[in-house]
C-alpha positions in Angstrom: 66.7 -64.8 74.3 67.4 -64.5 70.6 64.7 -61.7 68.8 62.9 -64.9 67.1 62.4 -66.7 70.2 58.3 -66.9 70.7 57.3 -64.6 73.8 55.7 -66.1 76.7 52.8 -64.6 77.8 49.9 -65.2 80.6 46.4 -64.3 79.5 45.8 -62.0 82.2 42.6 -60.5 81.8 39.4 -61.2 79.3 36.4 -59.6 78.5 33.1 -61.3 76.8 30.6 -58.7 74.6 27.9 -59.4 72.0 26.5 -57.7 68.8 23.2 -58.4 67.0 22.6 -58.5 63.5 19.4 -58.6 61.2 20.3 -60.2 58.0 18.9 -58.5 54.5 18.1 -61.7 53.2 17.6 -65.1 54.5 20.2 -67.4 54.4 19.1 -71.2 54.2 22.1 -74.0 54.8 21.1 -77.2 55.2 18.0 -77.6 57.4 18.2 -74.0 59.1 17.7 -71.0 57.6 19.3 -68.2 59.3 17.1 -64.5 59.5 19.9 -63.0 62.5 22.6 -63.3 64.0 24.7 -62.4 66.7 28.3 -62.1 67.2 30.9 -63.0 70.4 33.6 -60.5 70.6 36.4 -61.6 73.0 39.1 -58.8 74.4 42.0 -59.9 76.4 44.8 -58.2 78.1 48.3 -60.7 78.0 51.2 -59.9 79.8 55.1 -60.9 79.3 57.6 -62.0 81.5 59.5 -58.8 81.7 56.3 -57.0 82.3 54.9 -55.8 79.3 51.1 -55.9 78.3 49.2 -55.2 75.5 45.0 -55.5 74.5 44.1 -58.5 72.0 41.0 -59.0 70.2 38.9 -61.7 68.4 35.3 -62.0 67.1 33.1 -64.7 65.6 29.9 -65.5 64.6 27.2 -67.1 67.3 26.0 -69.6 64.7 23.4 -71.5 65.2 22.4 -74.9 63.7 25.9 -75.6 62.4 28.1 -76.4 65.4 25.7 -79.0 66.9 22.6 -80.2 64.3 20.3 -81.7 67.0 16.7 -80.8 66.2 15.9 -80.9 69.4 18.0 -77.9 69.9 17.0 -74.5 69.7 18.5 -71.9 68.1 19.3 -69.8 71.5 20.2 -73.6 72.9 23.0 -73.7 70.2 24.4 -69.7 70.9 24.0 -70.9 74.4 26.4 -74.1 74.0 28.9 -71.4 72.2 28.9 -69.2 74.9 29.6 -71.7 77.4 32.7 -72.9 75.1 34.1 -69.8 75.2 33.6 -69.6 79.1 35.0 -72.8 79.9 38.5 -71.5 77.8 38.6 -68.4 79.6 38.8 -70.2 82.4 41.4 -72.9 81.5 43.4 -70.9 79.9 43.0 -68.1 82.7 44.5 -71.2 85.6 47.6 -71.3 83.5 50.9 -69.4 83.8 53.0 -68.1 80.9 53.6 -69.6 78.1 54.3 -69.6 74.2 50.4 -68.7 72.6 50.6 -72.3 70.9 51.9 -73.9 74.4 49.3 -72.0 76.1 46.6 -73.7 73.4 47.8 -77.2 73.1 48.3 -77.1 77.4 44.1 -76.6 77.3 43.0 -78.6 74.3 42.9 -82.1 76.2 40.7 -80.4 79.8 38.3 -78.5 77.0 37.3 -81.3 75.0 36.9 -83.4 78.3 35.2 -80.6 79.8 33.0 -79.6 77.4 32.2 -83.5 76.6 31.2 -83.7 80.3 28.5 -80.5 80.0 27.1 -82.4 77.0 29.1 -80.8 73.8 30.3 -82.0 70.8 34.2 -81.7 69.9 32.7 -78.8 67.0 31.3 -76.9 69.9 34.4 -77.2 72.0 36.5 -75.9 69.6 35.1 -72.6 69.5 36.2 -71.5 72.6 40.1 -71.9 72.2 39.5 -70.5 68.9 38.6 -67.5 70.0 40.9 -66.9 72.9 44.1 -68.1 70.5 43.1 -65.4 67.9 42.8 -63.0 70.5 46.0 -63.9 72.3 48.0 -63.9 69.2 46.5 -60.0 68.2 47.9 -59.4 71.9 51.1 -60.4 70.8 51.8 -58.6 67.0 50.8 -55.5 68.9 52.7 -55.7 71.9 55.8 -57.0 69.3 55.0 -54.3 66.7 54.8 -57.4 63.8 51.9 -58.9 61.5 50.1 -62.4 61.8 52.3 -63.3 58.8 55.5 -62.3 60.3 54.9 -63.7 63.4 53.9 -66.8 62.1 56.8 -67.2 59.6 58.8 -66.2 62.1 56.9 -68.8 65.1 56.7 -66.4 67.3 53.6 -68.6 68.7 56.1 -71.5 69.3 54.0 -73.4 67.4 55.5 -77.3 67.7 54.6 -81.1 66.4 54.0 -83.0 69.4 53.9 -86.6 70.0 50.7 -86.1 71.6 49.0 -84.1 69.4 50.1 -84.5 66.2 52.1 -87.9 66.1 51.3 -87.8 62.4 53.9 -84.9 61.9 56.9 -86.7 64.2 59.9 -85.8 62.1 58.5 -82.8 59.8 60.6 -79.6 59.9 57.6 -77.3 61.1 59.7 -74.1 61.3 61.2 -74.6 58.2 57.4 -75.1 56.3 56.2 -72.0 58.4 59.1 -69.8 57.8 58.4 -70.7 53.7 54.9 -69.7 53.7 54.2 -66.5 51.8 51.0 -64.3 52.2 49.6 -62.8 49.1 47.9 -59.1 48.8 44.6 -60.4 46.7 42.1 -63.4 46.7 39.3 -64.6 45.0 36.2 -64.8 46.3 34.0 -67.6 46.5 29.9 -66.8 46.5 27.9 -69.0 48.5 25.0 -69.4 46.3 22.1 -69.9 49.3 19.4 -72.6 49.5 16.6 -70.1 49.4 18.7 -67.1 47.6 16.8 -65.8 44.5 18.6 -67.1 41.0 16.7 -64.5 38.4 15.0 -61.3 38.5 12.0 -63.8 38.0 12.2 -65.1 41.2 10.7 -63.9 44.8 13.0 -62.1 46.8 12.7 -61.2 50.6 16.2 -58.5 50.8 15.5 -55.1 50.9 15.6 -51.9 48.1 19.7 -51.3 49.2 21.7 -51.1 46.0 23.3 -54.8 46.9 23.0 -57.5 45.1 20.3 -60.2 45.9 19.9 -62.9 43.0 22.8 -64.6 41.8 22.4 -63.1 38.4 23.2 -59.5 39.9 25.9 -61.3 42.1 27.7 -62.1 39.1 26.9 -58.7 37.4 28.2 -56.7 40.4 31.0 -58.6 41.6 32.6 -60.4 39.0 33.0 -63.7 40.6 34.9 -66.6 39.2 34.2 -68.9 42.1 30.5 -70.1 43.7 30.0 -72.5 46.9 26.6 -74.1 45.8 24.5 -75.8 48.5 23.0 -78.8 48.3 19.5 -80.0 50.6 19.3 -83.8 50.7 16.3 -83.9 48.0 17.9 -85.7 44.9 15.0 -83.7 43.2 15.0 -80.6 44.4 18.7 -80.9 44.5 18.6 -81.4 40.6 16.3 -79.1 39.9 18.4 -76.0 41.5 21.4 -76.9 40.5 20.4 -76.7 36.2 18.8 -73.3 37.2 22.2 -72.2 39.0 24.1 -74.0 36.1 21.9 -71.7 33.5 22.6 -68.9 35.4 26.3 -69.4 35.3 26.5 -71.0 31.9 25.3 -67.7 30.6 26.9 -64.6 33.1 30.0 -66.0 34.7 32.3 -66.3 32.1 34.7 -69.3 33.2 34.1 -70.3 36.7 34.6 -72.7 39.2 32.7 -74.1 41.9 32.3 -76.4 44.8 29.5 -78.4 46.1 28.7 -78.2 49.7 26.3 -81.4 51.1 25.6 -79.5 54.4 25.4 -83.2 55.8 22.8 -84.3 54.1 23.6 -87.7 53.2 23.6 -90.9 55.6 25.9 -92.4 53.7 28.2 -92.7 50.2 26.0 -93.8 48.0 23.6 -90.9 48.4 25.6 -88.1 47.3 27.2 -90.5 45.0 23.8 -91.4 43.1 23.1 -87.6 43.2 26.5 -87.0 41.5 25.9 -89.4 38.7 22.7 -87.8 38.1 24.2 -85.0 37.9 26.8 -86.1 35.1 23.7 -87.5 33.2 22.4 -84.3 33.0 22.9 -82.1 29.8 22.6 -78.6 31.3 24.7 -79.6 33.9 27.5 -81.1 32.0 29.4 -77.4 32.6 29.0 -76.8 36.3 30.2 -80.5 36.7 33.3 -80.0 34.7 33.6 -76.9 37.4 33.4 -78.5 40.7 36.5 -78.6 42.3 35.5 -80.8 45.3 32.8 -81.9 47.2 32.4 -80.9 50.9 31.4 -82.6 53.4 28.3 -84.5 52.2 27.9 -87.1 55.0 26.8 -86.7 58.7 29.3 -86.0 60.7 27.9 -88.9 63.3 29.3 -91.8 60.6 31.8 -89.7 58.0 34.6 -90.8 59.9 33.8 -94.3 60.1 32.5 -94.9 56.4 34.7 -95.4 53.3 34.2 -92.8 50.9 36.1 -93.9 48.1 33.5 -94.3 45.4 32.7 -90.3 45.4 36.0 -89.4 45.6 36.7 -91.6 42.5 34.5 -89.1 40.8 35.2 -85.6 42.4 37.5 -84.8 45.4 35.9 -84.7 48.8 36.7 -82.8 51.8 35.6 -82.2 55.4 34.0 -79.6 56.8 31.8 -80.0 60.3 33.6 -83.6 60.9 37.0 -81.6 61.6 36.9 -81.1 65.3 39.5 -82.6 66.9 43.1 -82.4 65.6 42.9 -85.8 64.9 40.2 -86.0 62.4 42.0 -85.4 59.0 44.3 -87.9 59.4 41.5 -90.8 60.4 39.8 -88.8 57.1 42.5 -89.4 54.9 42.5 -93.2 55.6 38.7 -93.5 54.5 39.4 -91.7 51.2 39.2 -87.9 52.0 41.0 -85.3 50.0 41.3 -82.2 52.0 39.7 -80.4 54.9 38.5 -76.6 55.4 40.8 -74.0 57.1 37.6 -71.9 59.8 39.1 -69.7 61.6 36.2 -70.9 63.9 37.4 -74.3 64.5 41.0 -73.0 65.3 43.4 -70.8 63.4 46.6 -73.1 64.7 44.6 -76.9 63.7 45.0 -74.8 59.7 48.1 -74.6 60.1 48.6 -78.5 61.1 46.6 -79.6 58.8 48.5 -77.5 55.6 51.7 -78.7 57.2 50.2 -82.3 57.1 49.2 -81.5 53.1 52.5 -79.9 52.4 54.0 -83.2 53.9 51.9 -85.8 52.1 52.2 -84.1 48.7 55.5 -83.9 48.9 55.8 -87.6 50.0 53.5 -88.6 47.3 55.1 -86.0 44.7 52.0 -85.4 43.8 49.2 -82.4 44.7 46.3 -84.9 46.2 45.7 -83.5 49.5 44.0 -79.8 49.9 43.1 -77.3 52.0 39.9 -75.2 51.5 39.3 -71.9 52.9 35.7 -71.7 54.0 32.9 -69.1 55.4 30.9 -69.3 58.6 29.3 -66.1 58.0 32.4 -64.0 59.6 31.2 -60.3 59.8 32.9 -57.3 58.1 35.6 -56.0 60.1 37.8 -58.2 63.0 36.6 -61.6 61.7 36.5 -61.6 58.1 40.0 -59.9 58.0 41.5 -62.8 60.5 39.8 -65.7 58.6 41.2 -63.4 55.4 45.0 -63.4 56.7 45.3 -66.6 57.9 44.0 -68.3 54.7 46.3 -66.1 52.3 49.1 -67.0 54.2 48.7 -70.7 53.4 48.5 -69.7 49.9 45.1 -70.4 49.3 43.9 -68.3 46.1 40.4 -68.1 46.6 37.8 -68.1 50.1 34.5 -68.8 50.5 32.3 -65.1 51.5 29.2 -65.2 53.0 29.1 -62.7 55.0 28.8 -59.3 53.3 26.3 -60.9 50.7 23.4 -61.5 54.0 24.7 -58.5 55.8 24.9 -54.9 54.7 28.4 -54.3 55.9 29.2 -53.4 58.9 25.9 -52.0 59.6 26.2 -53.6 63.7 28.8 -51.0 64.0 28.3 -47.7 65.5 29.7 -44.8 62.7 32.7 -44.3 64.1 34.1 -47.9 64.4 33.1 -48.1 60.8 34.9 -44.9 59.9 38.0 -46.7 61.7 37.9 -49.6 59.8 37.3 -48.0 56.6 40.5 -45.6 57.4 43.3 -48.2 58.6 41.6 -50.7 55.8 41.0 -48.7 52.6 41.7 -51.7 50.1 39.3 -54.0 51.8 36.5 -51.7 52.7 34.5 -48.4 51.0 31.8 -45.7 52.5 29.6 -44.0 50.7 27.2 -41.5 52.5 24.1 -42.8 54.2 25.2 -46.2 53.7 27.5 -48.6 56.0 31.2 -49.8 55.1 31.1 -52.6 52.8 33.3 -54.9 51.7 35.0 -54.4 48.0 35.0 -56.8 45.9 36.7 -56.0 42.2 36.5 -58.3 39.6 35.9 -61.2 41.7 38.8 -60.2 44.2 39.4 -58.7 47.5 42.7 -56.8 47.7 43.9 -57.5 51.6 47.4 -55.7 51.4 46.3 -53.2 54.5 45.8 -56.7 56.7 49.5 -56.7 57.3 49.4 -54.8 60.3 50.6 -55.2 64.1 48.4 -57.7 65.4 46.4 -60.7 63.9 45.2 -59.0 60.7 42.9 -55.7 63.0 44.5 -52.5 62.5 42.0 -50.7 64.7 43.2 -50.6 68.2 40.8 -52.7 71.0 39.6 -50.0 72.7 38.2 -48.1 68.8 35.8 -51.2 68.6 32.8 -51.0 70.4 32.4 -53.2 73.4 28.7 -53.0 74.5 26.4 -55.4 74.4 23.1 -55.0 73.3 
């Protein structure tokens, strides 16, 4: 075996905990609005052919109301449709022998859509699960190896392949020769997700509490030094209007030159909804800036018809993406054909479908010679500490220059974490993370960037061993 050749591994062992989060401040998307949260973190044990083993670990957010949109859903029915995801993984990929981390996820992907699809759950929701165990699989790995998520990936070390079954789109494309090409950066911008209910202006109510953060956008853009917002939008051409020119007044003013995107959460039925509000938009004096700033418009139509509906008209105006409609490794391809520009890289749909769909970007571009197809890096409230910093690697690596944050702006840090985990974090993560007595790591944000240099560590992106994170549940 040469020293490239990707490992084989078993997943031998796997362990399921939970942490529980208060938010400081509310955090509307869409039609939920989000007060806590809780948080799946996934350990596994792998073990090579030649009998080697090493610890793994992953975490992600429990959300609720974004995975599966029923109404008639609660809340705890939506954490409970993730747990059970993640459950029905663990189990898949526990019946399987060794092989490569990418051959162990693309032998489960068929049996966990089915499976899931026959306990009632959308493809979304059945993603979670895999995405989770591959994250923690691959940490396994770069520790048991000694090597980082980016050399391991440049290197396919996963044995990450195009298959006919899979990805018949990408028959033909040199895979290694794009992965071993990619280059991680040490910086990225960060995106603020500007909040349906978040206060704009000292003027308006707030709910967060007296803790030196930041709470209305005009101290966001005072305190961090953004240069890129993610601005929501709520299916009310009215009220849609109406926050968007106080947003734009904001910016206009504080934020020097930015850049945003427009997030429809959904909201439409169709095209010609988010296509009227766009022209309104344009016809709008105060918001003739923030439109010459939006960069792309994400998914804006329900997921049930946004891959059977042309959406050509919008994207004659502004680029669109999607967001909750990727959820099979299918779906940006049958996007593409309706009009679609690009599609977001979650770490909480599945790290290895980002890389597909960059390597399917890479390959259109350079077909088309021409830079129409993108990929965004988005936010699903990933916590300080093992998710932010995976999400953080994995979108940096596919040269993305700036991420959508959300998490360390509605919670204090890493507050869920007993002192000592924090004091961990803070220690192998210095660049990405500061402590101040009294007060809980946080994330540093200079100028608008986050400086990620430390994430190039054994493992995927965590350089605090497994057994320094806290494992109890609540």
């Amino acid at each position: 075996m040469s020293a490239n050749a990707p490992t084989r591994v078993r997943l031998a062992e796997a362990a399921v905990s939970e942490r529980a989060a208060h938010l400081r401040m509310p955090f509307r998307f869409g039609v939920a609005t989000l007060r806590e949260a809780r948080q799946a973190v996934l350990t596994v044990r792998i073990e090579a052919a030649d009998g080697r083993s090493a610890h793994g670990i992953a975490a992600e957010c429990l959300l609720p109301k974004w995975f599966d949109k029923n109404p008639e859903l609660s809340n705890d029915d939506n954490v409970e449709q993730l747990r059970t995801s993640l459950a029905v993984a663990l189990e898949l990929y526990g019946a399987l022998g060794a092989d490569t981390p990418f051959g162990l996820s693309a032998a489960v992907y068929g049996a966990q859509q089915a499976r899931c699809a026959a306990l009632g759950l959308n493809p979304l929701v059945a993603s979670y699960g895999p995405a989770l165990v591959d994250r923690a699989i691959l940490d396994a790995l770069g520790r048991m190896l000694g090597l980082s998520f980016a050399a391991m990936i440049r290197g396919n070390l996963a044995g990450i392949t195009v298959t006919s079954g899979l990805t018949p789109d990408l028959d033909g494309f040199d895979l290694p020769r794009f992965l071993a090409h990619l280059q991680p950066t040490d910086t990225i911008g960060v995106r603020h997700t500007v909040g349906l209910v978040d206060p704009l202006t000292a003027a308006d109510p707030r709910e967060g509490p007296p803790d030196g953060l930041p709470q209305t956008l005009e101290e966001v853009v005072k305190t961090y030094g953004c240069r890129y917002y993610k601005l929501k939008a709520g299916g009310d051409m009215a009220a849609d209007l109406d926050r968007l020119t106080r947003i734009a007044g904001v910016l206009d003013a504080t934020a020097g030159e930015y850049r945003a995107t427009l997030d429809g959460n959904e909201q439409y039925s169709d095209v010609d909804g988010i296509v009227e509000l766009w022209r309104r938009m344009a016809e709008t004096p105060a918001l003739a800036r923030l439109c010459a700033s939006i960069l792309y418009i994400e998914q804006p139509i329900s997921r049930t018809v946004a891959l059977e509906r042309q959406v050509g008209l919008l994207a004659a105006e502004k680029p669109v993406m999607i967001d909750e409609s990727d959820a099979t490794l299918d779906a940006f391809p049958r996007a593409i054909s309706l009009g679609y520009n690009g599609v977001s890289s979650k770490t909480c749909k599945g790290f290895y479908k980002s890389i597909l769909n960059a390597a399917r970007i890479a390959r259109r571009n350079a077909e088309l010679g021409e830079s129409r197809f993108f990929l965004s890096a988005e936010d699903l409230c990933t916590w300080a500490g093992i998710s932010t910093q995976q999400d953080l690697a994995l979108v940096a690596l596919l040269g993305l220059t700036h991420v959508e944050r959300n998490g360390h702006h509605y919670l204090d840090g890493m507050s869920f974490a007993p002192d000592a985990e924090q004091d961990a974090f803070v220690k192998a993560h210095p660049d990405l993370y500061a402590r101040t007595p009294g007060k809980p790591a946080r994330l540093l944000i200079s100028g608008g960037m986050l400086a990620i240099g430390s994430l190039d560590c054994p493992g995927f992106a965590v350089g605090v061993p497994p057994a320094g994170i806290d494992q109890t549940k609540p």
